[in-house]
N, CA, C and O atoms as CSV, one atom per row, in Angstrom:
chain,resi,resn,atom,element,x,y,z
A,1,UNK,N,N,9.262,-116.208,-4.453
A,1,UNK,CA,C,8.307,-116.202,-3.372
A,1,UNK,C,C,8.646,-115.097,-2.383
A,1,UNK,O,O,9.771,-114.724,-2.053
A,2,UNK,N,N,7.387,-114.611,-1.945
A,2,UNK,CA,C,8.012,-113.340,-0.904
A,2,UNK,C,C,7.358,-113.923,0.234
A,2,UNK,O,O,6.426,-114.705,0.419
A,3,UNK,N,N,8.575,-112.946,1.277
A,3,UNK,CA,C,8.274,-113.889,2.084
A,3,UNK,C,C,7.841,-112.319,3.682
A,3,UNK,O,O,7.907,-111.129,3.375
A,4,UNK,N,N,7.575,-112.637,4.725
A,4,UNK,CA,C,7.205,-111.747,5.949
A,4,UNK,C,C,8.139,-112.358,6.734
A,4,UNK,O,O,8.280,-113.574,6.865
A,5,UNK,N,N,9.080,-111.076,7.504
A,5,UNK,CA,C,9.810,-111.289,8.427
A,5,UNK,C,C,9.569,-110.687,9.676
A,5,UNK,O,O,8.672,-109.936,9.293
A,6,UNK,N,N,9.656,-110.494,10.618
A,6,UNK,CA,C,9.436,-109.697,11.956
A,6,UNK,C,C,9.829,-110.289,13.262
A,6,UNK,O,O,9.467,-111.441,13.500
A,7,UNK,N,N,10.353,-109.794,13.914
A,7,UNK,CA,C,10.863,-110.220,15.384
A,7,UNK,C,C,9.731,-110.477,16.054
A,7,UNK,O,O,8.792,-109.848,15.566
A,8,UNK,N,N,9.294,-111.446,17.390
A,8,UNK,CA,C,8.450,-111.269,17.762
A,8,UNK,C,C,8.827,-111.697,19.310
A,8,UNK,O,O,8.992,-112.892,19.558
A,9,UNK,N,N,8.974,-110.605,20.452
A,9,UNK,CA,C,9.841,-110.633,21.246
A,9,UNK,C,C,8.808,-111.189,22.543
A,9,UNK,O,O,7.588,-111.068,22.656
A,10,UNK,N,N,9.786,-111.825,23.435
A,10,UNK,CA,C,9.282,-112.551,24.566
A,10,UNK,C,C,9.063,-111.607,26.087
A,10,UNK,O,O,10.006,-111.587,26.878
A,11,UNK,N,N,7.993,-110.978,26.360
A,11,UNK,CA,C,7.998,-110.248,27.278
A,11,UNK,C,C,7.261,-110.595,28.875
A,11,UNK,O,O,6.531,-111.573,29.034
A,12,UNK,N,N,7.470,-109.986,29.570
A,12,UNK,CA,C,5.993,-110.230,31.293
A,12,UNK,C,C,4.843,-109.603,30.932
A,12,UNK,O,O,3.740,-110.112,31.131
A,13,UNK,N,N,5.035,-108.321,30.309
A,13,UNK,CA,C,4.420,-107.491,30.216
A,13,UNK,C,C,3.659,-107.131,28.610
A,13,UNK,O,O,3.951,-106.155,27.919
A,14,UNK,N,N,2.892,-107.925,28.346
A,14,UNK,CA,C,2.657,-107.640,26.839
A,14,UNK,C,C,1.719,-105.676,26.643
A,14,UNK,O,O,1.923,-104.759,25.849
A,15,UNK,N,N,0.908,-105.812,27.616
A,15,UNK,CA,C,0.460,-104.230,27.244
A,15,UNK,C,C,1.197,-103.499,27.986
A,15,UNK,O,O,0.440,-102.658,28.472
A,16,UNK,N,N,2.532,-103.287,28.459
A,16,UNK,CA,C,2.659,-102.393,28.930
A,16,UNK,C,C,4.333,-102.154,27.304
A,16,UNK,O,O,5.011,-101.156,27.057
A,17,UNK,N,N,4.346,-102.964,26.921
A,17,UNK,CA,C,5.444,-103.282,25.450
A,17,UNK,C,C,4.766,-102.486,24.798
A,17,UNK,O,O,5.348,-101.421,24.595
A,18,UNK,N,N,3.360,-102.599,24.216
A,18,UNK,CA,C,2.539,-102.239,23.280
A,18,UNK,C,C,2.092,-100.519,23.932
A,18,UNK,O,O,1.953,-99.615,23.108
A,19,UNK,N,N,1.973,-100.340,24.880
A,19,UNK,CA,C,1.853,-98.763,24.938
A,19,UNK,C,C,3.052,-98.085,24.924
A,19,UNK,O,O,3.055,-96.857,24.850
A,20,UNK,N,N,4.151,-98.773,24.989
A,20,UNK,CA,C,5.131,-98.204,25.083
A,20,UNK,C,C,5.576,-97.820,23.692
A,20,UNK,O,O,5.956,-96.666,23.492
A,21,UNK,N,N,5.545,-99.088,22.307
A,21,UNK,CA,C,5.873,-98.618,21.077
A,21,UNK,C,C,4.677,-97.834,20.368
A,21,UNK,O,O,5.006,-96.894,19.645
A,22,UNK,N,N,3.414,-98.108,20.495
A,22,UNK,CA,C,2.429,-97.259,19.902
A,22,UNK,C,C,2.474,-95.772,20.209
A,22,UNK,O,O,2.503,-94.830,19.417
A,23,UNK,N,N,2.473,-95.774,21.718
A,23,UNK,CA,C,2.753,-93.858,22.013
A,23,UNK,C,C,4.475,-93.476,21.539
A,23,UNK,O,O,4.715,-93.060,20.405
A,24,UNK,N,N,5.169,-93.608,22.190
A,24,UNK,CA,C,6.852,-93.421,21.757
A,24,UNK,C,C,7.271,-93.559,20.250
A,24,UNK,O,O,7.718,-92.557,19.692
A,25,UNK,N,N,7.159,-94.701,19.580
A,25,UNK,CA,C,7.390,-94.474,18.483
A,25,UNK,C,C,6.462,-95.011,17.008
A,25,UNK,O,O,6.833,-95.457,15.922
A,26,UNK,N,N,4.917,-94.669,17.682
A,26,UNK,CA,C,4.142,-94.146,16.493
A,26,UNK,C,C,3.647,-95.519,16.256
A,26,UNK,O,O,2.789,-95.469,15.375
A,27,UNK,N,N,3.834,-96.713,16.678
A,27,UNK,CA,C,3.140,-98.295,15.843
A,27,UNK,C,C,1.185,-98.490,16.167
A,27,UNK,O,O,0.422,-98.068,17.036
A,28,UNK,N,N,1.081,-99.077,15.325
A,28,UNK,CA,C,-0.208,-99.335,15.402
A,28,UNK,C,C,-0.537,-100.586,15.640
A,28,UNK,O,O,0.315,-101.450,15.433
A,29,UNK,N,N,-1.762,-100.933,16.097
A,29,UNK,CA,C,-1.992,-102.397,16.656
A,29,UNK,C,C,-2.574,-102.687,15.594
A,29,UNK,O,O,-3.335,-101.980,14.934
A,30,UNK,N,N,-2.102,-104.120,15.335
A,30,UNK,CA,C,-3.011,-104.499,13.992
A,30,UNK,C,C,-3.838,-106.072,14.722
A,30,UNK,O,O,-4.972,-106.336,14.323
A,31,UNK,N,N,-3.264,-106.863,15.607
A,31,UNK,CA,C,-4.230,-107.528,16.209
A,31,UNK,C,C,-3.500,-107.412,17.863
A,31,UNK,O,O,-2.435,-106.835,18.079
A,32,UNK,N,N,-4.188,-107.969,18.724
A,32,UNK,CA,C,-4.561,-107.935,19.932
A,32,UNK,C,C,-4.941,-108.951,20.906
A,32,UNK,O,O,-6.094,-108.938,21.336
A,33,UNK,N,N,-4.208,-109.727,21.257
A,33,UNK,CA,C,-5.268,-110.928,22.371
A,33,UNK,C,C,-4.437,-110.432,24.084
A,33,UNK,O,O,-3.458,-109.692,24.177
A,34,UNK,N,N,-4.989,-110.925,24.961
A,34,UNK,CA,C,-4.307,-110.470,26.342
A,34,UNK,C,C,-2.564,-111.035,26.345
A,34,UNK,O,O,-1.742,-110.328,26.928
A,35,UNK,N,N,-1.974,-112.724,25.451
A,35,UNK,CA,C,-0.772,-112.705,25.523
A,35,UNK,C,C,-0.113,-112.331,24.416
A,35,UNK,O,O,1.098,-112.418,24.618
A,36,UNK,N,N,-0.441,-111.851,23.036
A,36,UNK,CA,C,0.315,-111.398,22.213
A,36,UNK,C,C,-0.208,-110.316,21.574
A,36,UNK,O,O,-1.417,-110.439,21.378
A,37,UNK,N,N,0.394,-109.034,21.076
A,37,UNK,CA,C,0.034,-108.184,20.307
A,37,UNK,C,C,0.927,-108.248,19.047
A,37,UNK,O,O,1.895,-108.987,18.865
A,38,UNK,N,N,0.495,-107.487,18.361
A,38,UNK,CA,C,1.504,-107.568,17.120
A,38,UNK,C,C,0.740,-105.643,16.341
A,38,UNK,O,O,-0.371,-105.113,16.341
A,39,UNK,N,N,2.028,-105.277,15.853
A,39,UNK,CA,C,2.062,-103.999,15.557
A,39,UNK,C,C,2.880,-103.681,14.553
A,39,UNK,O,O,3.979,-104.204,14.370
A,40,UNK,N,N,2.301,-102.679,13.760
A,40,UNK,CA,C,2.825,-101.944,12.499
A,40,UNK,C,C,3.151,-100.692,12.294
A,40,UNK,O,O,2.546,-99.785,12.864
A,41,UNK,N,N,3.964,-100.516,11.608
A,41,UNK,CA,C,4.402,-98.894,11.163
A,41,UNK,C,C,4.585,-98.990,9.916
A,41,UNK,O,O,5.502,-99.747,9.598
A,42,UNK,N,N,4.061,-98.515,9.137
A,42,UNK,CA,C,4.384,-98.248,7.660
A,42,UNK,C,C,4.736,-99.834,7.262
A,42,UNK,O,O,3.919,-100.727,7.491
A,43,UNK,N,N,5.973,-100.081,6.673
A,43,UNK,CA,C,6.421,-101.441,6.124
A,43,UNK,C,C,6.925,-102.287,7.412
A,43,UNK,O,O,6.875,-103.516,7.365
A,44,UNK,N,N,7.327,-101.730,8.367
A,44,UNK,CA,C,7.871,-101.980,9.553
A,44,UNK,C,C,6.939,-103.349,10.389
A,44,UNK,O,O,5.937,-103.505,9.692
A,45,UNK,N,N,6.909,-104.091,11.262
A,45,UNK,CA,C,6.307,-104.962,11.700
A,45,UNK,C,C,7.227,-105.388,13.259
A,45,UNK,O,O,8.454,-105.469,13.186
A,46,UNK,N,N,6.706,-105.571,14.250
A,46,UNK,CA,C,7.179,-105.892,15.696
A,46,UNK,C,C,5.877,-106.137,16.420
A,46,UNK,O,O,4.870,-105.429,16.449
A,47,UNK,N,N,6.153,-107.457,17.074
A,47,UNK,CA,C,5.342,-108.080,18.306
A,47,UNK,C,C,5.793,-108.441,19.107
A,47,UNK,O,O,7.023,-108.401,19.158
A,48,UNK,N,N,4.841,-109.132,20.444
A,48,UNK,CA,C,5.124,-109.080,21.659
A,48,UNK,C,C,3.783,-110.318,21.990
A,48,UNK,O,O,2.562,-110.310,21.833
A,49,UNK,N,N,4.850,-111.376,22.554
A,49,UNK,CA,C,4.569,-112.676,23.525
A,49,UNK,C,C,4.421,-112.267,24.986
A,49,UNK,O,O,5.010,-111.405,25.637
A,50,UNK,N,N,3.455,-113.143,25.317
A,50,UNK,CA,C,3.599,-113.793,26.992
A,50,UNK,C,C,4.777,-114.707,26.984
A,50,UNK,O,O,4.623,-115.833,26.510
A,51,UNK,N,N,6.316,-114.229,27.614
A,51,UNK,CA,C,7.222,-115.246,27.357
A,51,UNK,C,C,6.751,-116.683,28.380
A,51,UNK,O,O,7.289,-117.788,28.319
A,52,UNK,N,N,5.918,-116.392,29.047
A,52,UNK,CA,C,5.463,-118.051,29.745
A,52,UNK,C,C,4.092,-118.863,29.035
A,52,UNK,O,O,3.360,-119.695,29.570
A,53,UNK,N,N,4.019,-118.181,27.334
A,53,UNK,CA,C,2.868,-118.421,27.155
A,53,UNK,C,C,2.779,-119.999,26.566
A,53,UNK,O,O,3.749,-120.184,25.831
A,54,UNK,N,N,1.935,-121.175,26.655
A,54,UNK,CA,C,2.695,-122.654,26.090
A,54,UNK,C,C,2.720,-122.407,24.476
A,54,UNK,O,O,2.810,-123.458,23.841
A,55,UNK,N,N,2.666,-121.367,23.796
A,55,UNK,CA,C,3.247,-121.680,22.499
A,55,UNK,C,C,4.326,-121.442,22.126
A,55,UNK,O,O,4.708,-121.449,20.956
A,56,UNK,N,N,5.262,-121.079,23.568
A,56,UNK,CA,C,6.698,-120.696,23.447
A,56,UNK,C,C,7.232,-122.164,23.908
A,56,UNK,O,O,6.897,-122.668,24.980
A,57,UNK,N,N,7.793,-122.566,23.307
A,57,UNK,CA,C,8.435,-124.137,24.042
A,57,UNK,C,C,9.041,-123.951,25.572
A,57,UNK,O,O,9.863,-123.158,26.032
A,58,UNK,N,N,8.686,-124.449,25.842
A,58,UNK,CA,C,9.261,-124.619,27.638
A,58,UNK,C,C,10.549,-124.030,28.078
A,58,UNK,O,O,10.683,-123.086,28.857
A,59,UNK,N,N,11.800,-124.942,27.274
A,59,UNK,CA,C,12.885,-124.574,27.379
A,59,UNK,C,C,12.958,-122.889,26.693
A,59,UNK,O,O,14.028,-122.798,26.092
A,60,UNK,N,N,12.320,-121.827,26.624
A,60,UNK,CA,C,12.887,-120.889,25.698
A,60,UNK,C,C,12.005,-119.838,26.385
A,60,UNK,O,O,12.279,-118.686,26.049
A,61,UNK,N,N,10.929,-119.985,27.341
A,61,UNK,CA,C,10.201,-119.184,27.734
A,61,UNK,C,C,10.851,-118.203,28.773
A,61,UNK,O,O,10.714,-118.186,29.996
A,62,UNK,N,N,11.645,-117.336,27.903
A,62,UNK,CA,C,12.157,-115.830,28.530
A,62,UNK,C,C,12.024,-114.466,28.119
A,62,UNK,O,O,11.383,-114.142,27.119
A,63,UNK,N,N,12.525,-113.788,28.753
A,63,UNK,CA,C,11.768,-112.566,28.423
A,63,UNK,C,C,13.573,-112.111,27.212
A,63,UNK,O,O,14.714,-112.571,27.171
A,64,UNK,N,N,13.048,-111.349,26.698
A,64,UNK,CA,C,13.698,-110.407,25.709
A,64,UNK,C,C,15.192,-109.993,25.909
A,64,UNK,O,O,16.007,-109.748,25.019
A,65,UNK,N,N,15.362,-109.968,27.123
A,65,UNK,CA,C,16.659,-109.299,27.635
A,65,UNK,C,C,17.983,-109.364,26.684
A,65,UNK,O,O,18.218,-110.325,25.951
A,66,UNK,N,N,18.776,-108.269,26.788
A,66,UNK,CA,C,20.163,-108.900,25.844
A,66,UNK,C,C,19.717,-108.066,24.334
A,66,UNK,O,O,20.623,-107.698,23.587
A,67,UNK,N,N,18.379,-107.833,24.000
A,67,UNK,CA,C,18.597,-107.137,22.996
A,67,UNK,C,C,18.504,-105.679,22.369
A,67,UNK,O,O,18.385,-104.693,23.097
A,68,UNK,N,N,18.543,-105.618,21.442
A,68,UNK,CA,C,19.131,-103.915,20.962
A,68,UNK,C,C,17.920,-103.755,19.621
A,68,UNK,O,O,17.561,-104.601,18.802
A,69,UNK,N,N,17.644,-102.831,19.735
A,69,UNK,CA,C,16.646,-102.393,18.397
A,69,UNK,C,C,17.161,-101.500,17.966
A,69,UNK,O,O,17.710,-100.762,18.784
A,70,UNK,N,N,17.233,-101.167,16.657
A,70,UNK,CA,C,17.610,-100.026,15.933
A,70,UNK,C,C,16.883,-98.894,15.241
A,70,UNK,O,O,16.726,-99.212,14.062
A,71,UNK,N,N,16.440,-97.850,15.468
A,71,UNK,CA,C,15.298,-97.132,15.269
A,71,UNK,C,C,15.626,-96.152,14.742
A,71,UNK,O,O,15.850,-95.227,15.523
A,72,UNK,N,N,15.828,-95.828,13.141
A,72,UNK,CA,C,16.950,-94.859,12.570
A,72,UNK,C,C,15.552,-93.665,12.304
A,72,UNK,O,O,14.365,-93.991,12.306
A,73,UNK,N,N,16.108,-92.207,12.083
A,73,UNK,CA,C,15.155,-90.829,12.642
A,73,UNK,C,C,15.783,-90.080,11.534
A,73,UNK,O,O,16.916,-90.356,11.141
A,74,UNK,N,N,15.206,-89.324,11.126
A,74,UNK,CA,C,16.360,-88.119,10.509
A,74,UNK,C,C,16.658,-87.405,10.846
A,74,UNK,O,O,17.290,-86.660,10.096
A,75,UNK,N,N,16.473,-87.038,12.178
A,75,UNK,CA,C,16.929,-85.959,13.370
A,75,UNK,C,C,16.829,-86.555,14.407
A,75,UNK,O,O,15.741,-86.753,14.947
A,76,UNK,N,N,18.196,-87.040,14.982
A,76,UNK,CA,C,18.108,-87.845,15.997
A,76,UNK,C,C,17.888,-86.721,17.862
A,76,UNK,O,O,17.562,-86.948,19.027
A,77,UNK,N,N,18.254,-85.753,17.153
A,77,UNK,CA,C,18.502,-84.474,18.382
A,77,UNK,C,C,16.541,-84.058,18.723
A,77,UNK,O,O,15.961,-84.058,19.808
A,78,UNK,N,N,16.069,-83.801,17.558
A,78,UNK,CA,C,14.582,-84.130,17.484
A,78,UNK,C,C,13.890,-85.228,18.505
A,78,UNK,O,O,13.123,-85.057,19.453
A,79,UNK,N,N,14.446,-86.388,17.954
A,79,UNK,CA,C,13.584,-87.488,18.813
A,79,UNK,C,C,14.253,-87.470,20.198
A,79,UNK,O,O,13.650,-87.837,21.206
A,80,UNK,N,N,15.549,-87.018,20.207
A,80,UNK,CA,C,15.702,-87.037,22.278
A,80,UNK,C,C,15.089,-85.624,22.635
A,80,UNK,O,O,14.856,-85.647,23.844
A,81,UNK,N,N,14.815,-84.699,22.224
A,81,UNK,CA,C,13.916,-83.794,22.922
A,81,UNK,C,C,12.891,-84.234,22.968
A,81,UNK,O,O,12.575,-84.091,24.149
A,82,UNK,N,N,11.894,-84.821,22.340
A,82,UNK,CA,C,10.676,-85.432,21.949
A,82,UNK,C,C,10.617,-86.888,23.308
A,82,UNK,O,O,9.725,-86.849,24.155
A,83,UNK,N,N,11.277,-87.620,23.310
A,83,UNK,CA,C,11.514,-88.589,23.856
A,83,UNK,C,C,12.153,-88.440,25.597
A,83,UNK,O,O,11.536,-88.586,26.652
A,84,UNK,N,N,13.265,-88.176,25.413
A,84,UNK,CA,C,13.998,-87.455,26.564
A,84,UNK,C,C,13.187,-86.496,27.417
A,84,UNK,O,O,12.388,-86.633,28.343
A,85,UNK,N,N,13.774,-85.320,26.649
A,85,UNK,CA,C,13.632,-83.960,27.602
A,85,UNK,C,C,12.016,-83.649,27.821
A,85,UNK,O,O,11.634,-83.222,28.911
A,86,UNK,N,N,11.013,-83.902,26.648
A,86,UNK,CA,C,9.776,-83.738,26.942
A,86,UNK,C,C,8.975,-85.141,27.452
A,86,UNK,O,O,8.010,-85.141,28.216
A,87,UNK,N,N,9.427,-86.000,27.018
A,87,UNK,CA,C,8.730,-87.251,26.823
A,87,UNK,C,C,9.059,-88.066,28.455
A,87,UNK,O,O,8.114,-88.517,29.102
A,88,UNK,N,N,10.443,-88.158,28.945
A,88,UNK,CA,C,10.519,-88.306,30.679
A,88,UNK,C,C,11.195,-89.741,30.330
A,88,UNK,O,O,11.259,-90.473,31.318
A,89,UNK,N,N,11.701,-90.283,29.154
A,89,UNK,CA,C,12.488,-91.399,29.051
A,89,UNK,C,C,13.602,-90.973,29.688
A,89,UNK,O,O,14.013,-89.815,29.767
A,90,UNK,N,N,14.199,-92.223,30.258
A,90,UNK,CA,C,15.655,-92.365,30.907
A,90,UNK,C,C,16.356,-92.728,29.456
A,90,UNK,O,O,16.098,-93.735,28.797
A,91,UNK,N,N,17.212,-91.789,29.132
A,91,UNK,CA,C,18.749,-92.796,28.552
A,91,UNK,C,C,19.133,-93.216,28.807
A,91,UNK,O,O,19.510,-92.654,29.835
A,92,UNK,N,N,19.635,-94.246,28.759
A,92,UNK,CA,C,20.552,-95.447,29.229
A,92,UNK,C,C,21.969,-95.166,28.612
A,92,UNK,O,O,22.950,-95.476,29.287
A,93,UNK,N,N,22.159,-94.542,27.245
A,93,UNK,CA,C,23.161,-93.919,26.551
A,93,UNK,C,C,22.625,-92.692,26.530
A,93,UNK,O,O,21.594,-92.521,25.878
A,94,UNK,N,N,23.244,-91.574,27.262
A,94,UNK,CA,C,22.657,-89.844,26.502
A,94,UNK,C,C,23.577,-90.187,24.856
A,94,UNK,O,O,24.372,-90.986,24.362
A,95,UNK,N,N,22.760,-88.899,24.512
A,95,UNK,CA,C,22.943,-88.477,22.848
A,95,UNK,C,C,24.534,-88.341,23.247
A,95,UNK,O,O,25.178,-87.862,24.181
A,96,UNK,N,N,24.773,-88.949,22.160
A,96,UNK,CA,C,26.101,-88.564,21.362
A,96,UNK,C,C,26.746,-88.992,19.805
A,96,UNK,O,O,25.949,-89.383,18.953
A,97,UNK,N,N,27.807,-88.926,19.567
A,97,UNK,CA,C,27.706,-88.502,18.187
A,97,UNK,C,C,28.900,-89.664,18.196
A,97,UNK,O,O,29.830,-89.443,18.972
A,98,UNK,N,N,28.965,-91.084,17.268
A,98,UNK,CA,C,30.028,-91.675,17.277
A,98,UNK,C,C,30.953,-91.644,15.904
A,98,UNK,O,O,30.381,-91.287,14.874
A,99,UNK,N,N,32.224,-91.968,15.845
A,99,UNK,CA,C,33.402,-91.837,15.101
A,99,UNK,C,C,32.767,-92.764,13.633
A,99,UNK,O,O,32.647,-92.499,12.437
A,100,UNK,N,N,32.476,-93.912,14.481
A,100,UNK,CA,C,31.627,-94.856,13.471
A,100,UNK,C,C,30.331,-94.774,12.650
A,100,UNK,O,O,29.633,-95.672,12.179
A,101,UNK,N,N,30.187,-93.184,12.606
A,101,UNK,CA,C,28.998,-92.904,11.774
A,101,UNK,C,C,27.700,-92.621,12.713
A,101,UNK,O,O,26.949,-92.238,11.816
A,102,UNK,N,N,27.226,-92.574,13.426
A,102,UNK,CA,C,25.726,-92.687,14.161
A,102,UNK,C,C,26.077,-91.223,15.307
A,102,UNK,O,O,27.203,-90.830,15.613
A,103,UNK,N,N,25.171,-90.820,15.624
A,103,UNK,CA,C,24.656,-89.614,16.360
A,103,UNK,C,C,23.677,-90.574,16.903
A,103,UNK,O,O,22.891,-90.887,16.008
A,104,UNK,N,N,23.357,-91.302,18.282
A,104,UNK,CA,C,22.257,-92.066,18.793
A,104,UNK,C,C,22.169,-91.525,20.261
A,104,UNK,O,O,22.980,-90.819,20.860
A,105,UNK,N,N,21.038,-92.013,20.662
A,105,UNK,CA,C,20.834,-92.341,21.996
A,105,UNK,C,C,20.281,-93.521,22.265
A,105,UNK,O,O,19.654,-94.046,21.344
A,106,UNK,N,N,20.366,-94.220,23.548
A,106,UNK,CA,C,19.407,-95.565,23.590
A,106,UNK,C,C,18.860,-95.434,25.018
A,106,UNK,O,O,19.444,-95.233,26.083
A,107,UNK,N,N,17.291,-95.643,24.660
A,107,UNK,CA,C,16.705,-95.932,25.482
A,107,UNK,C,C,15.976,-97.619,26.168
A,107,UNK,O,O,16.119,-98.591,25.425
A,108,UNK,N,N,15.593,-97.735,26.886
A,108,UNK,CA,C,14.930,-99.556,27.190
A,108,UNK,C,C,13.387,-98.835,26.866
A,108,UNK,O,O,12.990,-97.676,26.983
A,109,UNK,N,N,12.893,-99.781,26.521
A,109,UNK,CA,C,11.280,-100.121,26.844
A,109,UNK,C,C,11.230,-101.379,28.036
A,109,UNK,O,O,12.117,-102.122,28.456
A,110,UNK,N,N,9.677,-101.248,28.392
A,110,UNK,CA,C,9.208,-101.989,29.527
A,110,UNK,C,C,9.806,-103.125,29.856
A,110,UNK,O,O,9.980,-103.610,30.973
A,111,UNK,N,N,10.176,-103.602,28.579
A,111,UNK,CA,C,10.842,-105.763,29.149
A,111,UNK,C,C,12.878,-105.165,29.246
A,111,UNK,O,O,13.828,-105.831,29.658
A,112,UNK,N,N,12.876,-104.602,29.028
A,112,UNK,CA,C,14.464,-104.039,28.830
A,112,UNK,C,C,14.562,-103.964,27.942
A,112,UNK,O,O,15.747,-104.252,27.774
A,113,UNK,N,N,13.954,-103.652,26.582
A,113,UNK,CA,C,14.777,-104.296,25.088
A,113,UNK,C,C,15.663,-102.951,25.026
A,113,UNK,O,O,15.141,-102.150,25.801
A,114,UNK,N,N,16.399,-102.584,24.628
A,114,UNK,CA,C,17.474,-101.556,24.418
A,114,UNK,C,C,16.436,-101.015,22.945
A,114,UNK,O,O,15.800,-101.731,22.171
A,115,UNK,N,N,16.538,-99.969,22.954
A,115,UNK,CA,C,16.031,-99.057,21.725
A,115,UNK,C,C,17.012,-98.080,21.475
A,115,UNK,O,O,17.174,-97.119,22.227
A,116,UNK,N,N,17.728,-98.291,20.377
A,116,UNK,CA,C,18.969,-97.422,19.868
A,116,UNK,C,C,18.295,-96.442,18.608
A,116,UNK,O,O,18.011,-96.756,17.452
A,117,UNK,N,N,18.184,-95.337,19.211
A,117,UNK,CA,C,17.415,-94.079,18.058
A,117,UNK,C,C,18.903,-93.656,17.561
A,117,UNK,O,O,19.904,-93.661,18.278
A,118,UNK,N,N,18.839,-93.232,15.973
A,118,UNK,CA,C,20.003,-93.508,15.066
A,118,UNK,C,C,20.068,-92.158,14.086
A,118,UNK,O,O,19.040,-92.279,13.421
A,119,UNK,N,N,20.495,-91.372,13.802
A,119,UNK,CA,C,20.632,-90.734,12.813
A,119,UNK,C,C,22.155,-90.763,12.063
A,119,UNK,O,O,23.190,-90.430,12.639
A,120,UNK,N,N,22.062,-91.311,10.413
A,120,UNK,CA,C,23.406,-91.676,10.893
A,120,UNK,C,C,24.301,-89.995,10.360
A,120,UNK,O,O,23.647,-89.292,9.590
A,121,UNK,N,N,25.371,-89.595,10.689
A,121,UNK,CA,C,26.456,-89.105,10.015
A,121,UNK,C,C,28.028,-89.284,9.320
A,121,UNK,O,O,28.174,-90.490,9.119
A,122,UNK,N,N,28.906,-88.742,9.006
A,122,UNK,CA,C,29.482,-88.980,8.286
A,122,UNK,C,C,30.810,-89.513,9.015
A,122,UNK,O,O,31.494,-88.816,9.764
A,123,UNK,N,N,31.087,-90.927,8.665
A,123,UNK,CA,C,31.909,-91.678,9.292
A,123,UNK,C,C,33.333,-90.920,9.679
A,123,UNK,O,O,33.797,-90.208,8.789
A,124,UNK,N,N,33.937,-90.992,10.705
A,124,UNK,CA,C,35.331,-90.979,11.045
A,124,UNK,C,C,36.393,-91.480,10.037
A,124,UNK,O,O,36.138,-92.448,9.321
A,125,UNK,N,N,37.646,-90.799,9.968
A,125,UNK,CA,C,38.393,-91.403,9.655
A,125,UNK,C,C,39.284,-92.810,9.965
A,125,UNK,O,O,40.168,-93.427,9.370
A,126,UNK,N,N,38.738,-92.923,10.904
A,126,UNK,CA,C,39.159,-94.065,11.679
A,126,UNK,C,C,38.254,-95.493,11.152
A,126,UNK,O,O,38.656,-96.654,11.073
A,127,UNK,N,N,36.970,-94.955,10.854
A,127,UNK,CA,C,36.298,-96.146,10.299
A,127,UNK,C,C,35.819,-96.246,8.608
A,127,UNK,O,O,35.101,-97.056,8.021
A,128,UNK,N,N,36.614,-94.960,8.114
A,128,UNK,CA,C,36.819,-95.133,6.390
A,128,UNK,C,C,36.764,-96.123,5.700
A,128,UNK,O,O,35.888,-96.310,4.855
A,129,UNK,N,N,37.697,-96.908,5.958
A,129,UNK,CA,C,37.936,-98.817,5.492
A,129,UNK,C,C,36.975,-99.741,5.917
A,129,UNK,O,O,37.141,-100.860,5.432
A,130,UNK,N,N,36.070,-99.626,6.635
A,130,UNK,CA,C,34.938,-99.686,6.923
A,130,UNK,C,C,33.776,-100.313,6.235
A,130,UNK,O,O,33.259,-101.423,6.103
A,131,UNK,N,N,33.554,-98.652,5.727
A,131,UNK,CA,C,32.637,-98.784,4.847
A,131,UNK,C,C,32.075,-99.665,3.605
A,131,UNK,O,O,32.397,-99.103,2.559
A,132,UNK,N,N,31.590,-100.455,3.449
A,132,UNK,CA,C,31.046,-100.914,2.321
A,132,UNK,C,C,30.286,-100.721,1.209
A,132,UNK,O,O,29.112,-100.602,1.561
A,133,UNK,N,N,30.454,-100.604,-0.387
A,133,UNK,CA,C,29.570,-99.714,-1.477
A,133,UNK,C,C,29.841,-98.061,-1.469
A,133,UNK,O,O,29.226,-97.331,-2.246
C-alpha cells in the first residue's frame, strides 16, 4: 500500500506562509481555504494551518516554532544570492561551509520555521566514521 506523507505546519499567518514558499522557493498552491493552504513542488508536498483553527485539538493549537526545514539546492551559493543578496532575506545563519558535509545557510519564513538551504559537500575528516553506505 502506498501511502502520502507531508508535514502540515501550525501557523497565525496562513497567507503570509504561502507567499512566502510559493515566491522564495517555487511551490504551487494546489488547494486554498482562508485557514489552510496546502502546496506542491514536483514530488515534494507542505501545508499550512490556522494553529487556533478547531480542527487542531485544543491542547496543541500552536504555531510551528522550534522547527527546521531542509531545502537541499545544487548550488547553495546560487540560492543565497538569489535569496539573500537579491531577494532581502535575513540569515539567521550566513552561508558557510560545515566539516559535517553541508555548505548551508538558514533562513525563517513568516511563523519562524527555520529554512536550512543545503548543498551538500564532501565530509570532513572528522566526520568520516560518520558516514553511512
Amino acid at each position: 500500500m502506498e501511502i502520502g506523507f507531508y508535514p502540515v505546519l501550525g501557523v497565525d499567518d496562513v497567507a503570509a506562509s504561502r507567499r512566502f514558499w510559493v515566491e522564495h522557493f517555487g511551490f504551487e498552491v494546489v488547494f486554498e481555504v482562508d485557514w489552510y493552504v496546502s502546496l506542491r513542488r514536483g514530488a515534494h508536498e507542505l501545508a499550512f494551518v490556522a494553529a487556533d483553527h478547531p480542527t487542531v485539538p485544543a491542547g496543541f493549537r500552536a504555531t510551528a516554532r522550534g522547527l527546521l526545514l531542509n531545502v537541499e539546492v545544487p548550488d547553495v551559493d546560487a540560492e543565497y544570492e538569489r535569496l539573500v543578496v537579491r531577494g532581502g532575506l535575513r540569515p539567521e545563519l550566513d552561508l558557510r561551509s560545515e566539516e559535517f558535509g553541508q555548505r548551508h545557510f538558514i533562513v525563517a519564513d513568516p511563523a519562524g520555521v527555520l529554512v536550512d538551504v543545503i548543498t551538500e559537500i564532501p565530509v570532513g575528516a572528522e566526520y568520516a566514521d560518520a558516514v553511512v553506505g
